[in-house]
C-alpha positions in Angstrom: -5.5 -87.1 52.4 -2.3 -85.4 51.6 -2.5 -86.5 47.8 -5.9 -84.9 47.7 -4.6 -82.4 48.3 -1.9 -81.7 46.3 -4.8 -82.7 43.5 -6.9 -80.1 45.3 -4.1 -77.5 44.7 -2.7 -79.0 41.0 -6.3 -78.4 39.4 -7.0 -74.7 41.1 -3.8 -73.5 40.1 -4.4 -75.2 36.7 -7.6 -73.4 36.4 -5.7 -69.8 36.6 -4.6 -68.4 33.5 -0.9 -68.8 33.5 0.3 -68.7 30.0 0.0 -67.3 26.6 -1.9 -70.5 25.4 -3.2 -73.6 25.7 -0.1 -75.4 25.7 1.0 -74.1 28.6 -1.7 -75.5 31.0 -1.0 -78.9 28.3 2.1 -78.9 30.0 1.3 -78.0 34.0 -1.9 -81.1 33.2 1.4 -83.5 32.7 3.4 -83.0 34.9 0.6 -83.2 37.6 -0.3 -86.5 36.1 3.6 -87.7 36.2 3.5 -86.7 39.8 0.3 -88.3 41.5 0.3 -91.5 39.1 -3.3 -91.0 38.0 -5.7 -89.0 35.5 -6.0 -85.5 36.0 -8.2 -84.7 33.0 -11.4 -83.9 35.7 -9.3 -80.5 36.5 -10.1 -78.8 32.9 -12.9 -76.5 33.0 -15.8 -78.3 31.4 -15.3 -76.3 27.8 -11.7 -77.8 27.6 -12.3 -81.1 28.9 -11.0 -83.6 27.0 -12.3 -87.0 25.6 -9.4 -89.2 25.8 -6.6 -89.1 29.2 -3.2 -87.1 28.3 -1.9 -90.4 28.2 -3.9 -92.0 25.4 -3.5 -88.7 23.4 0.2 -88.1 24.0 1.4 -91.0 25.7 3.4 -89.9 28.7 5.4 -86.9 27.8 8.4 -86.2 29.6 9.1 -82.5 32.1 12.0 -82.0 29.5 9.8 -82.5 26.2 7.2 -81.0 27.1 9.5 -77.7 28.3 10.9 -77.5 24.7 8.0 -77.5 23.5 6.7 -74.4 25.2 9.6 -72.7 24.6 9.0 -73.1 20.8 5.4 -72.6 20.9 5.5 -69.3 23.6 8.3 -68.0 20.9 5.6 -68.0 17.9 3.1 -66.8 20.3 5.3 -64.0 21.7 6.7 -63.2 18.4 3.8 -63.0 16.5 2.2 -60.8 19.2 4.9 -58.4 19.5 5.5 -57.3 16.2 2.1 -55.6 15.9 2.5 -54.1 19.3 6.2 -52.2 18.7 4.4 -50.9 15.2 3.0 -48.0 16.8 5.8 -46.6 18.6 8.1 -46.3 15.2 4.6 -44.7 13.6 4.2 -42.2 16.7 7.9 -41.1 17.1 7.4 -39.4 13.9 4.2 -37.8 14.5 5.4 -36.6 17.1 8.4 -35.0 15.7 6.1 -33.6 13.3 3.9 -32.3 16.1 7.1 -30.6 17.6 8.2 -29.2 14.4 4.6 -27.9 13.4 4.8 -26.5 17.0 7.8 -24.6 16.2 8.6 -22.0 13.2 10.8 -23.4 10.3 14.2 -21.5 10.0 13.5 -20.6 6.6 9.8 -19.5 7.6 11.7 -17.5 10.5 14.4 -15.9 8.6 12.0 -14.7 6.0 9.8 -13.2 8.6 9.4 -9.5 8.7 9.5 -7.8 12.0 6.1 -6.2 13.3 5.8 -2.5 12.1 6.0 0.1 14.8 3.3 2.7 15.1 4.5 5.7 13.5 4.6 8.7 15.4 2.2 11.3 16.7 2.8 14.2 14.7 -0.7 16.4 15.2 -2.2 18.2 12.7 -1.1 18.7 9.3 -1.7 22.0 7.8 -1.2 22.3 4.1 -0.7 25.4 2.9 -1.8 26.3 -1.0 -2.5 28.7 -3.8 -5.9 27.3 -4.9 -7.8 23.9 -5.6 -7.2 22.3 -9.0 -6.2 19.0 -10.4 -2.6 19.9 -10.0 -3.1 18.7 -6.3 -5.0 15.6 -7.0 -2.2 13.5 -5.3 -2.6 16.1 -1.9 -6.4 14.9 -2.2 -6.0 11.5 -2.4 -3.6 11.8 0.6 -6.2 13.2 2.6 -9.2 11.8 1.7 -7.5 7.5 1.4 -6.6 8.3 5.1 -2.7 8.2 4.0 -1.3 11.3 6.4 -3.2 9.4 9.3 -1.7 6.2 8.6 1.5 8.1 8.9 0.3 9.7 12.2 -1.1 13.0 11.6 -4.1 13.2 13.5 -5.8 15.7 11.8 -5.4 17.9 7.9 -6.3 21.2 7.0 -6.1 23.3 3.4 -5.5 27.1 3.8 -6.3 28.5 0.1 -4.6 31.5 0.0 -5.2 32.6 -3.8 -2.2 32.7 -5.4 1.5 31.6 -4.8 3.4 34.2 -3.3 0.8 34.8 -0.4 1.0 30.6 -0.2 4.9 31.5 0.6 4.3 34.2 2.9 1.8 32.1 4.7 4.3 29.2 5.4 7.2 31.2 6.1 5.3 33.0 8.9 4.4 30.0 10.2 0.7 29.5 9.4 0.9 26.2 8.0 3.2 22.5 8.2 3.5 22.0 4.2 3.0 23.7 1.1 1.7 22.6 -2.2 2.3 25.4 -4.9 3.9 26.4 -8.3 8.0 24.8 -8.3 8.6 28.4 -10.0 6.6 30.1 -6.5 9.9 27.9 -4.6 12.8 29.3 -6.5 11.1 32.8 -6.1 11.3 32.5 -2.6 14.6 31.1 -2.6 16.0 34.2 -4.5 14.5 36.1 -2.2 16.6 34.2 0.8 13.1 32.3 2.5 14.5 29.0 2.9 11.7 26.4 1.1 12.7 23.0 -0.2 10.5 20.9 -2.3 10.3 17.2 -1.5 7.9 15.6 -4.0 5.8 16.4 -7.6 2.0 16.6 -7.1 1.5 16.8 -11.2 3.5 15.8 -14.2 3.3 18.3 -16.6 2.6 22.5 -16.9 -1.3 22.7 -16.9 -1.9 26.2 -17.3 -4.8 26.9 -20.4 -5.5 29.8 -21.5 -9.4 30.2 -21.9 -11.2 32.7 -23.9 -15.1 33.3 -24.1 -16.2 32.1 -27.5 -18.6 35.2 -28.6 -15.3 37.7 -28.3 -13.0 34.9 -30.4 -15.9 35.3 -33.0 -16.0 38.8 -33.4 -12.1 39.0 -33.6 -12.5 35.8 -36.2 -10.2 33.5 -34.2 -10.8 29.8 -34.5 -8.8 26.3 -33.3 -7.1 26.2 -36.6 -5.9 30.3 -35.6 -1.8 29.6 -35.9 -0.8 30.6 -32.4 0.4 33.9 -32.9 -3.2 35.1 -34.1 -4.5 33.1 -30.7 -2.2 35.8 -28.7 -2.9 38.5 -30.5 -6.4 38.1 -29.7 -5.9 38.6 -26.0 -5.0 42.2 -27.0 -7.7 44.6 -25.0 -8.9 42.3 -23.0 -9.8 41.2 -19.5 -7.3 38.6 -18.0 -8.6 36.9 -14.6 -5.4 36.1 -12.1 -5.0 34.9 -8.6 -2.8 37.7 -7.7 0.3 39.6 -8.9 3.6 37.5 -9.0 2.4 34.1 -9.0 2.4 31.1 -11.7 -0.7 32.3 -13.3 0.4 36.2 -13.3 3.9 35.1 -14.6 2.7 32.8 -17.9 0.2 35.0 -18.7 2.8 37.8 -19.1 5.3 35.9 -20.8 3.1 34.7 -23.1 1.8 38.4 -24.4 5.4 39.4 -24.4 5.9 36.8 -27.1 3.9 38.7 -29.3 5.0 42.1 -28.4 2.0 42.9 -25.7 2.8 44.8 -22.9 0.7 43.0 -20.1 0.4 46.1 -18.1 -0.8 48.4 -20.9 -2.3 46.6 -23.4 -4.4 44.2 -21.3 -6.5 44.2 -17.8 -4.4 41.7 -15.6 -7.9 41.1 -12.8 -6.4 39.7 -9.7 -9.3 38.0 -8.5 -7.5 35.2 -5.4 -9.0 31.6 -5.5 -10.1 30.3 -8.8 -13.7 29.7 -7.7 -13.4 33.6 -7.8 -12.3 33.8 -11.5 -14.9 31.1 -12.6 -17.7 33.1 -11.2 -16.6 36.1 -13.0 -16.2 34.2 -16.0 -19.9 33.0 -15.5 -20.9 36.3 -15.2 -19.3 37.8 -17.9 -17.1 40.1 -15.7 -13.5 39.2 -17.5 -13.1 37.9 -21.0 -10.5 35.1 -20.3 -7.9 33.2 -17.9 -5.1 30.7 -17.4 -6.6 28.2 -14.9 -6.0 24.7 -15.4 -8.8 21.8 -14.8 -11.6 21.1 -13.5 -12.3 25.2 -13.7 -11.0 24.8 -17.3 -14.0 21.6 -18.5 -16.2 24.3 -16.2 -15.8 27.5 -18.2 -16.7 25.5 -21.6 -19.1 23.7 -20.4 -21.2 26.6 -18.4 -19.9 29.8 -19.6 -19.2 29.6 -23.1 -15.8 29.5 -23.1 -13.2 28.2 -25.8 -9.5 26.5 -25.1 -7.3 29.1 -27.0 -3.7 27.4 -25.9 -3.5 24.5 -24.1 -0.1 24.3 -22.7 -0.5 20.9 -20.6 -0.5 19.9 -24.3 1.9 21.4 -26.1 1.0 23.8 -27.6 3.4 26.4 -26.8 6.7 23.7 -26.8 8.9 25.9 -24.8 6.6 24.9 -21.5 6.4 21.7 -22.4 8.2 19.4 -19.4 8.6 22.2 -16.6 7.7 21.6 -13.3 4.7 23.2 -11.9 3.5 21.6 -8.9 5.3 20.8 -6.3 5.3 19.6 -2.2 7.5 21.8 0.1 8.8 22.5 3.5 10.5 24.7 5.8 14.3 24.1 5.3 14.7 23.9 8.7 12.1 21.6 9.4 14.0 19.0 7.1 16.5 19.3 9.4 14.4 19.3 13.1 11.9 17.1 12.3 12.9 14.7 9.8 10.1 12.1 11.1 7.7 14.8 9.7 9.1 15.1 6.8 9.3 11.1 5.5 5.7 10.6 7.1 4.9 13.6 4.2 6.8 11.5 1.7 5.2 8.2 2.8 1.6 9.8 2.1 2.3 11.1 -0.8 4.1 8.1 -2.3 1.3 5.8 -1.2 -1.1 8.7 -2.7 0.5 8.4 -6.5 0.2 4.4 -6.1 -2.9 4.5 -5.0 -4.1 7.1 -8.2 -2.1 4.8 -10.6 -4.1 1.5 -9.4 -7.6 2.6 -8.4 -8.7 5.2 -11.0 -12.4 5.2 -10.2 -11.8 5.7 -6.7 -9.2 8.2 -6.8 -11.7 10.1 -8.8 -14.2 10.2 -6.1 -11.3 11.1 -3.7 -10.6 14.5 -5.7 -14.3 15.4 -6.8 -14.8 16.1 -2.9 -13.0 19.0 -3.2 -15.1 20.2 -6.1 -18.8 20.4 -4.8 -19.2 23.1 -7.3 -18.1 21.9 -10.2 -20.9 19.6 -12.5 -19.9 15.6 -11.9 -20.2 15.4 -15.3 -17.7 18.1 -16.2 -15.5 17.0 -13.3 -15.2 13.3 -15.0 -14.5 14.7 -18.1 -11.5 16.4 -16.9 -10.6 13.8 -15.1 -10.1 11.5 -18.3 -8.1 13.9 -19.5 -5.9 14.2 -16.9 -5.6 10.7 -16.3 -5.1 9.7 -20.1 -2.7 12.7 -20.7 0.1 11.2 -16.9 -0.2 14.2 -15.7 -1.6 12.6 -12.2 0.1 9.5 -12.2 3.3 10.0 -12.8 6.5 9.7 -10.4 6.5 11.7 -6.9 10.3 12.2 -7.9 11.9 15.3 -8.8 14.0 15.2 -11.4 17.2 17.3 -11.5 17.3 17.8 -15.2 13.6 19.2 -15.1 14.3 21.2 -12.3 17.2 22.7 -13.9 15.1 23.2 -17.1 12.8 25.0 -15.2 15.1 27.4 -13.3 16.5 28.4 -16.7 13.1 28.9 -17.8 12.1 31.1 -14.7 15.6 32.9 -15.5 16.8 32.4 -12.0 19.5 29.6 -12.3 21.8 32.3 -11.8 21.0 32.7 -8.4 19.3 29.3 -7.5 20.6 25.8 -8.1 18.8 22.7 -8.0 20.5 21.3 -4.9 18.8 24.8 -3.0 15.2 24.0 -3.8 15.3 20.0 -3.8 15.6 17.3 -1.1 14.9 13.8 -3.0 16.1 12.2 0.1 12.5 11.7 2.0 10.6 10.3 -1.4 13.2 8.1 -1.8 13.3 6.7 1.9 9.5 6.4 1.5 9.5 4.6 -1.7 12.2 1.6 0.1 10.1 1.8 2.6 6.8 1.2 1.0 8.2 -1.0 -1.2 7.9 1.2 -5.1 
């Protein structure tokens, strides 16, 4: 009874998995078999049982053998076995570095990474303050319309046209507006006179005045385009000359110009101070004065609608002595440079962004400008354009250039009186241009 059942208790635990392989239970079977004297080969699960006793297959094995042999066998096993299962630690150890670096910025991804941009401030409403709409503003337009004074905070902008450039002064100095856009010559005026202005940035590249004639008087006095240009000044002897107003940019060529010839503007001419230039081109239209000095688009308009004729065209040389003055220009209140300085660069910013933007996107800084012309003909307006565009005159540099401003105090004869350091801050474009990047 007792040895069945230690049989009883050999072939359950026999029948429990207990190694790695088949060996194993080889082993357990013999040593049972050594034990009780007899045959044990009934306690294999039918699949495994075997044919022949462990004795006619192996002959009787010893504990000892049959130990070294599962230690070489369960070392195979085991080894074999293991290797694929340590594989995927060494593959995951750097996937998850990877997944922890990914995670993380790089240092050189850090270093090179620009701090957010701050809002810029809230400055209100910008009022700009100037002596009438032409193309010498096209960068003021472009500010305003490409939404480049909002970027820079302003919240709203408004044009005050005050027709010519000494009421555009008086208007700023009494405080009626933020910023100016007029003649460079209408800021040294102002600062012989002691009103503090300073001018921070070009809004055109060149002197555009053109002095335009209506063709059926040029015929009757025989004056052509191939006239030499002393015969072209002679013939605005006796006539009526349309103005903005008395002391301004447009007054002070015209006169200079009949002086060259020996005409005396207030005797042997009709100076017609007639404020905006919409003003002058409807009296050209109807007939009311013989000829002007406006610049484009009124310029394309008075040839196109009213018959008129470019006698001089300084913008192109024609009368050298013009040729690379300074004639529009963006200015403040001295003191405002000083009090609000954040003003002052969000000005620069605008109009910085406002040349780039003309320089890069001709078409659409096109469309940006004509909104300020509903009157003029698209077609003229374009025409104009092309030739403003092809000639630089809008697309030049925002920068004020000492040597030009010099040139044209000594052509204003107040250089005396007036140096360039007086009348010019280049401080604020050049802040904006680091800052935008130019």
């Amino acid at each position: 009874m007792r040895k069945a059942q230690v049989v009883s208790e050999s072939r359950r635990s026999m029948l429990r998995p207990q190694g790695p392989c088949r060996v194993w239970r080889l082993c357990r079977l013999q040593t049972a078999h050594n034990k009780l004297g007899g045959p044990v080969v009934r306690a294999l699960p039918t699949k495994e049982r075997w044919n022949m006793t462990i004795r006619q297959r192996f002959g009787r094995v010893s504990l000892l053998s049959c130990l070294a042999l599962l230690v070489i066998v369960v070392s195979a096993c085991g080894g074999a076995g293991s290797a694929p299962a340590s594989q995927p630690a060494k593959s995951t150890q750097p996937q998850a570095a990877a997944s922890s670096a990914s995670s993380q910025p790089s240092a050189a991804s850090s270093a090179s990474a620009k701090p957010a941009p701050s809002a810029p401030p809230q400055l209100g409403k910008l009022t700009i303050v100037i002596s009438g709409h032409s193309l010498t503003q096209g960068a003021t337009y472009v500010a305003v319309d490409q939404g480049f004074f909002k970027q820079e905070g302003f919240t709203d902008v408004e044009f005050v046209e005050t027709g010519g450039g000494p009421k555009a002064v008086a208007a700023i100095i009494g405080g009626s507006g933020d910023m100016i856009s007029v003649g460079f010559d209408d800021i040294a005026q102002a600062a012989k006179s002691g009103q503090n202005l300073v001018a921070l940035a070009l809004t055109y590249g060149g002197f555009p005045i053109q002095v335009t004639v209506r063709k059926d008087i040029l015929d009757k006095k025989g004056v052509t385009a191939q006239s030499d240009v002393a015969t072209k000044i002679q013939s605005l002897k006796g006539l009526k000359i349309g103005i903005t107003g008395p002391g301004g940019s447009m007054d002070r060529t015209m006169r200079e110009i009949l002086q060259s010839q020996n005409i005396n503007p207030d005797r042997d001419v009709e100076l017609v101070s007639l404020g905006v230039p919409a003003s002058i081109l409807a009296a050209m239209q109807n007939g009311s004065i013989d000829a002007t000095d406006l610049s484009n688009p009124q310029t394309a308009q008075i040839v196109v609608q009213s018959g008129g004729v470019v006698l001089l065209d300084l913008a192109r040389g024609d009368l050298p002595q013009y040729k690379g003055l300074i004639y529009n220009v963006v200015a403040l209140r001295k003191g405002d440079l000083k009090d609000k300085p954040e003003k002052a660069l969000a000005i620069a910013r605008a109009m910085v962004k406002a040349h780039q933007f003309v320089l890069s996107n001709k078409d659409a800084a096109r469309a940006s400008m004509e909104k300020f012309f509903p009157k003029i003909d698209p077609k003229v307006f374009l025409e104009a354009y092309n030739e403003e565009y092809a000639a630089g005159t809008i697309t030049g540099d925002p920068t004020i250039n000492d040597e030009l401003a010099k040139k044209t105090l000594i052509w204003g004869a107040k250089a005396d009186v007036v140096k360039v350091e007086d009348v010019v801050d280049r401080t604020f474009i050049e802040k904006a241009k680091q800052s935008i990047g130019r």
